[in-house]
Structure formats: structure tokens, C-alpha cells
N, C-alpha and C positions, 0 to 999 in steps of 0.2 A: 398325403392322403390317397390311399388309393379306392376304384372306381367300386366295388365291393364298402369298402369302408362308407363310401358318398351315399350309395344307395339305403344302405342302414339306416345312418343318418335322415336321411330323406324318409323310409317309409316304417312304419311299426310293424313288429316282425309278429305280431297274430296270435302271441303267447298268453297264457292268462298270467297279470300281473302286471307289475311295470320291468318291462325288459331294458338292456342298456340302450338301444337304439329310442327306445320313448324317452328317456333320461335327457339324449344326445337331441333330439327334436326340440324336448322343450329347453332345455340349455340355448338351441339358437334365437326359440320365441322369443324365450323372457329377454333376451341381451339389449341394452340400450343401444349398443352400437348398433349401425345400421349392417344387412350383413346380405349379401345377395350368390348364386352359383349360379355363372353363365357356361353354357357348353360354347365350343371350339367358332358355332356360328354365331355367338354373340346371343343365343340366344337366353333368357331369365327364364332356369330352371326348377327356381327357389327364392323366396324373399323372404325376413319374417317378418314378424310383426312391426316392429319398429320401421320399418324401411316402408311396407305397406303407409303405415299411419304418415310416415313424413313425402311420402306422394302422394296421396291421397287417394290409392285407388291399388290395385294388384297388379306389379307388375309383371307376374309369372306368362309367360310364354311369344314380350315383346321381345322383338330384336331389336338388339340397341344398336348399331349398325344401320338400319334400312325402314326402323318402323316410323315414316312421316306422322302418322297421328299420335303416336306417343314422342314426337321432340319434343314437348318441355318436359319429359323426365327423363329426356337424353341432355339436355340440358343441365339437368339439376344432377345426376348421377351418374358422371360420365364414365364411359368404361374404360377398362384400361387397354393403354396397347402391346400388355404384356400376355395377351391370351397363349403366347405359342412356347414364351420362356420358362426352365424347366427352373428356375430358381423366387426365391420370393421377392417382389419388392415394394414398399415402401415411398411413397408420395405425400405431396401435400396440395391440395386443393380447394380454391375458397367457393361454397353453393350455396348460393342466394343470402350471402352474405355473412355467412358463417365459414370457419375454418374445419379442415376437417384432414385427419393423416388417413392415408388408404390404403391399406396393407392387402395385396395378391397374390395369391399362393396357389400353386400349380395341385391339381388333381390329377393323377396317372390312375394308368392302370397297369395290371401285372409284367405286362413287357417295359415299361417305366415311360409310357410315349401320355402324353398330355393330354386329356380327353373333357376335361374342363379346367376354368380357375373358381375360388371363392376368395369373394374382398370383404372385408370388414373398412366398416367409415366408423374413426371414432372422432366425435367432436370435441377437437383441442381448442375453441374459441376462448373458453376461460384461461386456459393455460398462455395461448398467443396473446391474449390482450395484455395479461400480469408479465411475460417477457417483455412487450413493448413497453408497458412502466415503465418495468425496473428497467430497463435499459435508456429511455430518456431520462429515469430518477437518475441514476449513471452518471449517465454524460452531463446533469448538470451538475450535480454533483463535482466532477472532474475539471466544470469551468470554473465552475465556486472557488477549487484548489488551486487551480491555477492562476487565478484571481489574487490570491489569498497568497501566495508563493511568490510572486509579480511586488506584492506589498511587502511580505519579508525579504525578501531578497534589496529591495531598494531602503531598507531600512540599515543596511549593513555600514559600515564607517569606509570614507574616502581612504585609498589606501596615500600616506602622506609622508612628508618627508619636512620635517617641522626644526627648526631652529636648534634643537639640541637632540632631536629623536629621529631614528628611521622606523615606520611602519610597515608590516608588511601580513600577507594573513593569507590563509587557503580555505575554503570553505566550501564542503561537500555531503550532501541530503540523499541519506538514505531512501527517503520516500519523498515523495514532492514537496512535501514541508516539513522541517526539520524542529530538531528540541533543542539546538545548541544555540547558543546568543551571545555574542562579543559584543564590546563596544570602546572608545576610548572617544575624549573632549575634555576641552579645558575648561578648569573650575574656575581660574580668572590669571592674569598676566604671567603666572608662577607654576602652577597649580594644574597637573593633568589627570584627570581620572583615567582608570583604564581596567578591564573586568574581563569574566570569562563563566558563562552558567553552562548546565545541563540539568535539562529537565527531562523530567523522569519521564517514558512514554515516548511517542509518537506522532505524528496528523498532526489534525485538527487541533485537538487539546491542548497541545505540545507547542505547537505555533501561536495560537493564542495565547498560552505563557510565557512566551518568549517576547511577545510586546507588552505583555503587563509588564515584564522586569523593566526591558528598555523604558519603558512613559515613568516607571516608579522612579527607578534609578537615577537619571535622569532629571525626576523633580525633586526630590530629596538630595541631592549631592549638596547643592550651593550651603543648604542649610545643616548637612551633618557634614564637613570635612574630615571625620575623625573614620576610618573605616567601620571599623566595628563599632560601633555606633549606626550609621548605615546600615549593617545589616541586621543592626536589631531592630530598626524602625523598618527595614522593608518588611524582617520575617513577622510583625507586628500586623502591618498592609495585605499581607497575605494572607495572613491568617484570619481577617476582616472577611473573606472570598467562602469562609467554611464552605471548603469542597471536600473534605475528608483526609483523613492520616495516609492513604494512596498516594495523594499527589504533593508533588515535593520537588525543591529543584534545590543543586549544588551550587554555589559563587564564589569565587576568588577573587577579591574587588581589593585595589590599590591605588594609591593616589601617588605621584612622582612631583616632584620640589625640582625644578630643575635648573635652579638656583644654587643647591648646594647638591643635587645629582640624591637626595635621597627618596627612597620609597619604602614605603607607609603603607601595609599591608593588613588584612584579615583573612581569615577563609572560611568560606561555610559549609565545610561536609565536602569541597570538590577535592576529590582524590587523589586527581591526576598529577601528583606533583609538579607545578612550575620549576623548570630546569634553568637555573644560572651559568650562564656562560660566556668566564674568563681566565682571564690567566691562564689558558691555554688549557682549562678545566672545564668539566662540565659538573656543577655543585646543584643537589636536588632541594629547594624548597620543602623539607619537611614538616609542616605545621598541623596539628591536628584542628579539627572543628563538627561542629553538627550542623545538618543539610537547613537551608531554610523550609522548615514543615509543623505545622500544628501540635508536633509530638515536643518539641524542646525548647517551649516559648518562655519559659523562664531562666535557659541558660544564658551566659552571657559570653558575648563573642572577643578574642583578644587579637591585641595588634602586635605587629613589631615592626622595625623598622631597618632598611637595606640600605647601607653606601652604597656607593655605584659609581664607577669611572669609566671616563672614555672609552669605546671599544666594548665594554659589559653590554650583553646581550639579556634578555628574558623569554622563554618562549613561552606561553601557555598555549592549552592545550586539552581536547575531550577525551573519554576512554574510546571511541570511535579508533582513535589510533595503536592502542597496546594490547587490546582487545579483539580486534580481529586476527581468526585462526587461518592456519593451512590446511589442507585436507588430512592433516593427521590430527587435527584439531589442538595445535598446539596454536597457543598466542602469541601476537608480537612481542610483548611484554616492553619494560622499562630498560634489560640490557641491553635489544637492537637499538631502541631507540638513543639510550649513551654512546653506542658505538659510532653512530652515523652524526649524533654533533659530536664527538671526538675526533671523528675527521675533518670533518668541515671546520675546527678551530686549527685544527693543526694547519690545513691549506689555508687557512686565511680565507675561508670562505662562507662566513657567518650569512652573508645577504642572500646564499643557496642553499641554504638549513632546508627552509620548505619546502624544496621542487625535491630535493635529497631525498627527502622522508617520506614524500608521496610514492617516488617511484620507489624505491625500497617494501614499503607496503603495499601498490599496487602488483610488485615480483611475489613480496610472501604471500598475499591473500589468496584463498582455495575458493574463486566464483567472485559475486560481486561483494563489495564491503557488505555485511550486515546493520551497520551503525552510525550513526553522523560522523563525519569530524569535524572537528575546527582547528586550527591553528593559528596562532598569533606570536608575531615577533615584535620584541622591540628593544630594539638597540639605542644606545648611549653616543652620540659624535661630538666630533669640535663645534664650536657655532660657527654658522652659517647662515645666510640669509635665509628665510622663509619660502619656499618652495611648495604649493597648493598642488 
């Protein structure tokens, strides 16, 4: 603004009508902000109304620098000590208990030398108090999660090495709490359960479902040994929850006899084909099924059932793995993933599937994974003692 321009501003140019300078007066009147024009010696060349009414008094021709009888409104409206910079800046200052941003900007004149500033106080106290919420709503928030993450996370299966089985699993959350959910436990002396969901979503939600299945799961097996049977009485349990045709989660649940080496299988809607690997093959699990969801509660879920010999592997597995792109936005897909257990059976190296496939995926992926994964192994051995 230059010093011509300020004076405008400042005085009504004596025209009949309303001239722009009355326009530009009363613009500063009516402004809520507080709005004041000190020249070079600090002193208040201008106030308007608002700034009058929140001192109480006029402060036109104090020096805020040196006037002792006006300190408490050198107190309350301090000046800035940018009177001499030719640039604007921007502050925050709290007076008399309110917050307030204070914005000072250089007045020149024609040779471009600084001859006053004008500050504007606009009161962000509404504004800073609803940041400070949401910012403690936030953080607790984020303990809540953590909280909550701490609980699923310790919810996960010992990784084990059991009498006729090797365990082994990888497990990695896109967001602090994940939608993916494994689990494996013996149904009784014979008899091992063992599963693989994905739920649909995210968070909060997402996590939360992920313990409904486990507590479901879990009380239901003893009593439905039959897979699919199982998952018509979970998708039954869930469907009790009426949360809407939205929400929905995928299962591949199977039960392992490891008495005669067989598994006892259904699927419900999880896509990711379970990959069998033996005989120096890797053979895909293809079985079709619908998701456990309110939309296909009168279908009916079918089993079959897997021999299985010493050495035969299983891995299951989320789309978190074939699903994540490169920066060309191509996916992993199902052929990298055949490629890399077709080495690993070729080397004899079935118990490094996992670390294989991570790093494999953590080379392809373009940024962080966007998706959960899970991974689960479980191989077939000779017997052996029991190993916790």
C-alpha cells in the first residue's frame, strides 16, 4: 500500500456522493477484525471501530513504544517488531486470553521506503480451541488403536511345530489394524482346524470382524466338524449382526485328520487360491464359493476333501499379496507368485516360501504395500515329538 493510497483510505476526499475512499473507511469500520496503522515511531495513526470498542477507549495518537499511561493496551495489543520490514508477516498471539493471528504489512511510499505498517488481529480462538479437540480427539483415538492393535496382534496363533505339522505365518497391516485373520487349533486328539478370512474394509470395522470370526469360529468348530456346515452356521451368526449387504468377509476353513494325512475343506468367497505344494509341483486349490454376507444366506456351502503326504505343503494366503502394483501399476499376480514356490520346491526349500515371497513383493511393490497380507504355511512331516 502506498503512502497516497493510506491517506485515501484515512480521510474522505470532499466529493459529493460516496467516493471510493468513504467505501475503503467504512470497509475498515465495519471489519470485526481488530485493525490499527502505526507510523515508523510506533505511533496509532488509526484504529477502527472494533479495536476502539475491545480497548475501551481511542487509541489514535498513543505511542505503543513509550506511552506509560496507556500500558495495558500495550499490554493487550502489542505491536509488532516488524515496523521496519519491507515484507508482510504473520504471527500468533494470545490477549487476555483469547488467541489471535496478526497479520503486518508494510506501507511505502513512492520511493518504496516504509513509512508506516497496518496489522489486522483476527480472533482464531474458535478455530484454535476446535484444533486443540480434534487434535486430543486424535491422539486418543490413535491410543484406542493402539490399544486395539496390541489386542489383535496377541490374538494371532503360536507359531508351532506339532507332531505331524510345521507352522509357519507372516503377518503385515496396512493400517494399524488390519482385516486379515488366520487361525489354526486342535478340535481334539486327531482333528486340526485351520482358516484364512479377509474382510472387507479397513480399521476399526475390519478389526472388530476379525475377532467376531475368531470367538465365532472357534465356538462353533467343536460342534460343526463338517466344514461347510461351519460356514453356514457362522454366515447364519453374522447375519444375526444386520450390518448391511456392505459388509462381508471371505473364509477358506479346513479341518486336517492327521491320522490318515486328510483335509477336509470349504471356501467361502476367498479367492486367493490356496496353493498345494508337492511333488515338486505347485497345484492351485481351485474351488468356487460365496463370501460369508447377508446377500447369499440360502446358499449352501460345499466340501471336499485333500490326501496329503509327508513333505506336501499348503500355503494360504490374502489378495494383500497378488494385488499389490508396481509403479506401472501392473500386479503381482498368481504367476510371480507360482514362480517363487517353484523354486523354493525345486531347492528343497519349502520352510523359506515365506521370507521368499515377502522379499520378492517388497522388490515389486511401487511405495508402501497398499493392502494387508497374511500368509500361512503348513506342511505335512514324519512324527515327531511335540515341540511348543
Amino acid at each position: 500500500m502506498r503512502l497516497k493510497e493510506m491517506r485515501d483510505v484515512l480521510l474522505f476526499s470532499g466529493q459529493d456522493g460516496i467516493s471510493f475512499s468513504d467505501i475503503s473507511q467504512q470497509a475498515l469500520e465495519n471489519l470485526h477484525d481488530l485493525v490499527r496503522i502505526l507510523d515508523m515511531e510506533g505511533n496509532v495513526i488509526y484504529a477502527n471501530r472494533s479495536l476502539k470498542s475491545f480497548v475501551g477507549a481511542d487509541p489514535t495518537g498513543t505511542n505503543c513504544f513509550f506511552d506509560e499511561k496507556n500500558e495495558a493496551f500495550v499490554c493487550k495489543v502489542p505491536v509488532s517488531n516488524q515496523l521496519n520490514s519491507k515484507r508482510r508477516v504473520i504471527r500468533e498471539k494470545d490477549i487476555d486470553g483469547r488467541k489471535y493471528s496478526i497479520q503486518t504489512s508494510p506501507v511505502t511510499d513512492e520511493k518504496g521506503n516504509v513509512v508506516a505498517v497496518i496489522e489486522i488481529y483476527h480472533d482464531i480462538t474458535r478455530e484454535h480451541n476446535m484444533y486443540r479437540d480434534l487434535f486430543n480427539h486424535i491422539r486418543s483415538m490413535r491410543d484406542d488403536i493402539s490399544f486395539a492393535r496390541r489386542i489383535q496382534q496377541s490374538l494371532l496363533p503360536t507359531k508351532k511345530q506339532l507332531t505331524t505339522l510345521d507352522f509357519d505365518y507372516r503377518y503385515l497391516s496396512s493400517e494399524d489394524l488390519s482385516g486379515d485373520i488366520f487361525d489354526y487349533f486342535y478340535l481334539d486328539e486327531d482333528h486340526l482346524a485351520i482358516y484364512i478370512c479377509d474382510v472387507m474394509g479397513k480399521g476399526i470395522s475390519a478389526s472388530m470382524m476379525t475377532m467376531f470370526i475368531r470367538q465365532s469360529i472357534r465356538s462353533l468348530a467343536m460342534d460343526y466338524p463338517s466344514p461347510a456346515k461351519l460356514l453356514g452356521k457362522l454366515r447364519e451368526n453374522f447375519s444375526q449382526l444386520k450390518l448391511g449387504a456392505d459388509k462381508y468377509f471371505t473364509c477358506f476353513y479346513a479341518v486336517y485328520n492327521r491320522k490318515n494325512k486328510r483335509l477336509t475343506f470349504a471356501n467361502g468367497g476367498h479367492n486367493c487360491q490356496p496353493a498345494l505344494l508337492r511333488e515338486g509341483k505347485v497345484e492351485w486349490i481351485e474351488r468356487p464359493g460365496l463370501p460369508i454376507s447377508q446377500l447369499f444366506l440360502d446358499v449352501p456351502y460345499k466340501e471336499e476333501t485333500l490326501n496329503l503326504s509327508e513333505g506336501d505343503a499348503l500355503l494360504l494366503y490374502t489378495d494383500g499379496i497378488i494385488e499389490v502394483q508396481n509403479k506401472e501399476g501392473e500386479q503381482f499376480g498368481l504367476e510371480r507368485l507360482e514362480k517363487i514356490l517353484s523354486v523354493v520346491i525345486a531347492n528343497h526349500q519349502i520352510s523359506q516360501a515365506l521370507d521368499e515371497i515377502l522379499y520378492r513383493v517388497n522388490r515389486f511393490c511401487w511405495g508402501d504395500t497398499p493392502d494387508d497380507i497374511a500368509l500361512v504355511l503348513m506342511q505335512v512331516k514324519k512324527d515327531s515329538s511335540e515341540q511348543e
